[in-house]
C-alpha positions in Angstrom: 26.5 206.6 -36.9 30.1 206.1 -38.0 33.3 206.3 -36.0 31.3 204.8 -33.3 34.2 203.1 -30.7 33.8 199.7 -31.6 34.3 198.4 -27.8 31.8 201.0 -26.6 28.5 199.3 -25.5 25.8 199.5 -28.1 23.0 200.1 -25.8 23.7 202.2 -22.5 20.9 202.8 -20.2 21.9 205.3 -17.0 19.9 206.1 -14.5 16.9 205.4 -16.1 13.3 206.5 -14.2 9.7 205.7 -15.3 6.4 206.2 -13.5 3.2 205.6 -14.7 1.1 207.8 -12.6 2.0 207.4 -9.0 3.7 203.8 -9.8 7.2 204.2 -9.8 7.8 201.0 -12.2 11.9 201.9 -13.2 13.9 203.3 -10.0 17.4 204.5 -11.7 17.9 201.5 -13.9 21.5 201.2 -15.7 22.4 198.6 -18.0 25.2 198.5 -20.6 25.1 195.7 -23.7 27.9 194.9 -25.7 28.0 194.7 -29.3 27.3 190.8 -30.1 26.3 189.9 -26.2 23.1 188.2 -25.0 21.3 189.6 -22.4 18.4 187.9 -21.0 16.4 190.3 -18.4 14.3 187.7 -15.9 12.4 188.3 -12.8 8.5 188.2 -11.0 5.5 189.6 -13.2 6.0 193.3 -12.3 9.5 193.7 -11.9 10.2 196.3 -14.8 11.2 194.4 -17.3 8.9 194.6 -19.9 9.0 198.5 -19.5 13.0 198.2 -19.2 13.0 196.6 -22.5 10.4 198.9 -24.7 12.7 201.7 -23.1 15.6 200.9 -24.8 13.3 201.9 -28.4 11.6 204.4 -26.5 8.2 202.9 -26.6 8.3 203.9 -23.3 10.4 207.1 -22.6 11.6 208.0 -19.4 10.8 210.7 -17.0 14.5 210.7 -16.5 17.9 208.6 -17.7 19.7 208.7 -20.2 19.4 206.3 -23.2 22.4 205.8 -25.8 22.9 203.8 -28.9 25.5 202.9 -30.5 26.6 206.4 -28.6 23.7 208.6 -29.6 21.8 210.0 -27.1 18.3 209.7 -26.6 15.4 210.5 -24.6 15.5 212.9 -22.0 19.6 212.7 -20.6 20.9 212.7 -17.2 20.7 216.5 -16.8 17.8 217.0 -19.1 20.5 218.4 -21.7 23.3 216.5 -23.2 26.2 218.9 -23.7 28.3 218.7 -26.6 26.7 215.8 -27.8 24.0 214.8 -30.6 20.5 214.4 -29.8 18.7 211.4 -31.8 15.0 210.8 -32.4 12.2 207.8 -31.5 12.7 207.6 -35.3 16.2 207.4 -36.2 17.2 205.1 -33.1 14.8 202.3 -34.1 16.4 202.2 -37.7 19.3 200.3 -35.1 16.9 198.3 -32.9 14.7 195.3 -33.7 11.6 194.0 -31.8 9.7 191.4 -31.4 7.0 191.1 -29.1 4.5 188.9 -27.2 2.3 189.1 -30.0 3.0 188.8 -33.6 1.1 191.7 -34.5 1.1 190.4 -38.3 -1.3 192.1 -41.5 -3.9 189.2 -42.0 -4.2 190.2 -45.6 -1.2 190.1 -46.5 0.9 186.9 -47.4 4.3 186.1 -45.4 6.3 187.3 -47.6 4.4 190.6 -48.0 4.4 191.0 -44.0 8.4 190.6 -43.7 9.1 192.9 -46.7 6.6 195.7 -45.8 8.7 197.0 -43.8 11.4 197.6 -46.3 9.3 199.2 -48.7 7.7 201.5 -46.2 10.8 201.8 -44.2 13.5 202.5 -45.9 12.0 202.8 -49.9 13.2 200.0 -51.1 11.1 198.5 -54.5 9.1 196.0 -54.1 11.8 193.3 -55.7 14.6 194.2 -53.6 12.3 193.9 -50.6 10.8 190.7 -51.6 14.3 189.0 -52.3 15.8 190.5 -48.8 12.4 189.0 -47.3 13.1 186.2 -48.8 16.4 185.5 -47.0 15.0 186.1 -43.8 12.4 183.6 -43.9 14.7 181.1 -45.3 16.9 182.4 -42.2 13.8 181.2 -39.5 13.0 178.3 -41.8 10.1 179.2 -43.1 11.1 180.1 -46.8 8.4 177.5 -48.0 5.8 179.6 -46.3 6.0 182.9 -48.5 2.8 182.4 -50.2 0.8 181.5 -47.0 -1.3 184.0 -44.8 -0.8 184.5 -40.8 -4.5 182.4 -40.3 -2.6 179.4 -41.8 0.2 179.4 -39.6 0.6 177.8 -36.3 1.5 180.2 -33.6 5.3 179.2 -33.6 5.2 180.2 -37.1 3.8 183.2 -36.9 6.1 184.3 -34.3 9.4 183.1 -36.3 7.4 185.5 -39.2 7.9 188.8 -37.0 11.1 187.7 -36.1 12.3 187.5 -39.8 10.2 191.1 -40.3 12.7 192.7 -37.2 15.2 191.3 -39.1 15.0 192.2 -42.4 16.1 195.7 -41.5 19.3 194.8 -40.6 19.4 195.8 -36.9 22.5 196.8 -34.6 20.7 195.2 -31.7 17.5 192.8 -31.5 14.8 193.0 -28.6 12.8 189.9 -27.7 9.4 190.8 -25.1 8.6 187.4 -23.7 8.3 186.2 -27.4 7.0 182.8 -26.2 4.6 183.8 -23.6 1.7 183.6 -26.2 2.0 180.2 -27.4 1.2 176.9 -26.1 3.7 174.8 -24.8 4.6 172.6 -27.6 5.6 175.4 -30.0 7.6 177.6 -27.2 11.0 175.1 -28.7 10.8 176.3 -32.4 10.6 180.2 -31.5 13.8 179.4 -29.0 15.1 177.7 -31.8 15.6 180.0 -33.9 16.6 182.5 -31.7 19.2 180.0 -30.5 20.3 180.1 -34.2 20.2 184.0 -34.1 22.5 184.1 -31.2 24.7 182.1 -32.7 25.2 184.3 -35.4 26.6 187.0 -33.3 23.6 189.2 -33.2 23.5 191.5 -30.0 20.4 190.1 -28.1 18.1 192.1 -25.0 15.6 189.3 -24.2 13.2 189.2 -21.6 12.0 185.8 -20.7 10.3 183.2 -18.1 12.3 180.3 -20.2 15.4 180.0 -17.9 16.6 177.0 -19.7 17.2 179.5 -22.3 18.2 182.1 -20.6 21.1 180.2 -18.9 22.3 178.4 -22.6 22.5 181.9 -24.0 22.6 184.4 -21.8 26.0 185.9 -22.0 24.8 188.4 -19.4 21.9 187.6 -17.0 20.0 190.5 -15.4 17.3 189.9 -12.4 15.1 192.4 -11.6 12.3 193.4 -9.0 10.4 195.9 -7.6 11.8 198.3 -10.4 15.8 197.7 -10.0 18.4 195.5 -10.9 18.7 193.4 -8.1 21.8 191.2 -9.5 23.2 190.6 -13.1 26.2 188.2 -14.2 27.1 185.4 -16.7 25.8 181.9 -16.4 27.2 181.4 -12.7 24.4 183.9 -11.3 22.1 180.6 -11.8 24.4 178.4 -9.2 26.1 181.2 -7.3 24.0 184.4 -6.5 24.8 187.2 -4.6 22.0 188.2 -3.5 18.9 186.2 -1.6 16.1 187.9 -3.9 18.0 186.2 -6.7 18.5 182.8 -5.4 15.1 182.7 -4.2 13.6 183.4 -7.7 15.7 180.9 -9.4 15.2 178.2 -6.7 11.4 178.6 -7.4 11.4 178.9 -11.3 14.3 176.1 -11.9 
């Protein structure tokens, strides 16, 4: 994906429709992400935004939209044909796009360090030194670097969730997608996954999170997206928490913050 315009978003979503069966669940969604923003997607249990998210990797293709990365063309395009322009695959576009999701979904017989560089080996071919050295940085990268040897059943929740971040990571994604990644774990470990996705930010990474923590959301969310009932009612930077257009919006907040 060279020569790709380096101000040109790296995610573009356009008019983006999904139904499943007779429930109309995305309504002509669009959403563009910069390269190196943070977008945190918030809203009421059955909003979309789940199923906004997975679209973006097209775990969830659309009936109709158009889906771009890093200006590659996806699913099935505006028109149903994308003239004059490349056509990518499920597989190629999540070579570019991380995720991490509600549940760790980590191999139980496998140690840490075998679960992060798995993906490498499988992935991308690389030998199993290479991929256990990468792996390595990763872990040491969520903090758990002294945990290599240990298996998923030994780790508390927090951990094991900080494990399948470093696992997205380790191939080296354009953009990172974070499904509720706290919504699993009891209360007292929800700060140590934020944490290190606080520290992930920080680094630059380009960031689609969707998330009921709105203390997070409004410390890192560059660009602040609610939806419901399938659309996106109102987005903005950090003043859409204080200052909000719309009533939907304010209403939400007031009742969450």
């Amino acid at each position: 994906m060279t020569g790709q315009d380096a101000t040109a978003p790296v995610v573009r979503l356009q008019g983006i429709n999904k139904w499943f069966d007779d429930n109309h669940v995305l309504r002509g969604v669009d959403l563009a992400v910069s390269r190196g923003e943070h977008v945190v997607v918030f809203g009421p249990s059955g909003s979309g935004k789940s199923t906004l998210l997975r679209t973006i990797n097209l775990l969830e293709e659309p009936q109709k939209g158009s889906v771009a990365i890093l200006g590659v063309e996806y699913g099935p395009g505006l028109d149903g044909e994308i003239a004059g322009r490349r056509r990518g695959d499920a597989r190629e576009l999540r070579q570019h796009v991380g995720m991490v999701f509600q549940q760790f979904n980590l191999f139980p017989h496998m140690t840490v360090l075998d679960n992060v560089a798995i993906a490498l080996r499988r992935v991308r071919g690389v030998d199993r030194a290479e991929a256990e050295e990468r792996a390595a940085r990763q872990l040491r990268r969520v903090g758990l670097l002294q945990k290599v040897s240990a298996f998923p059943a030994q780790l508390s929740g927090g951990q094991q969730q900080r494990v399948a971040i470093a696992r997205a990571l380790v191939l080296d994604p354009d953009v990172m997608l974070f499904d509720e990644p706290t919504s699993a774990l009891d209360p007292e470990l929800v700060g140590e996954v934020l944490g290190a996705m606080r520290d992930l930010a920080e680094t630059g990474m380009t960031m689609v999170v969707v998330t009921h923590e709105m203390g997070f959301a409004r410390e890192v969310g560059d660009l602040n997206v609610f939806m419901d009932e399938g659309v996106i009612v109102e987005q903005g930077g950090r003043e859409i928490f204080t200052e909000s257009r719309e009533a939907r919006t304010r209403d939400f907040i007031k009742a969450v913050l």
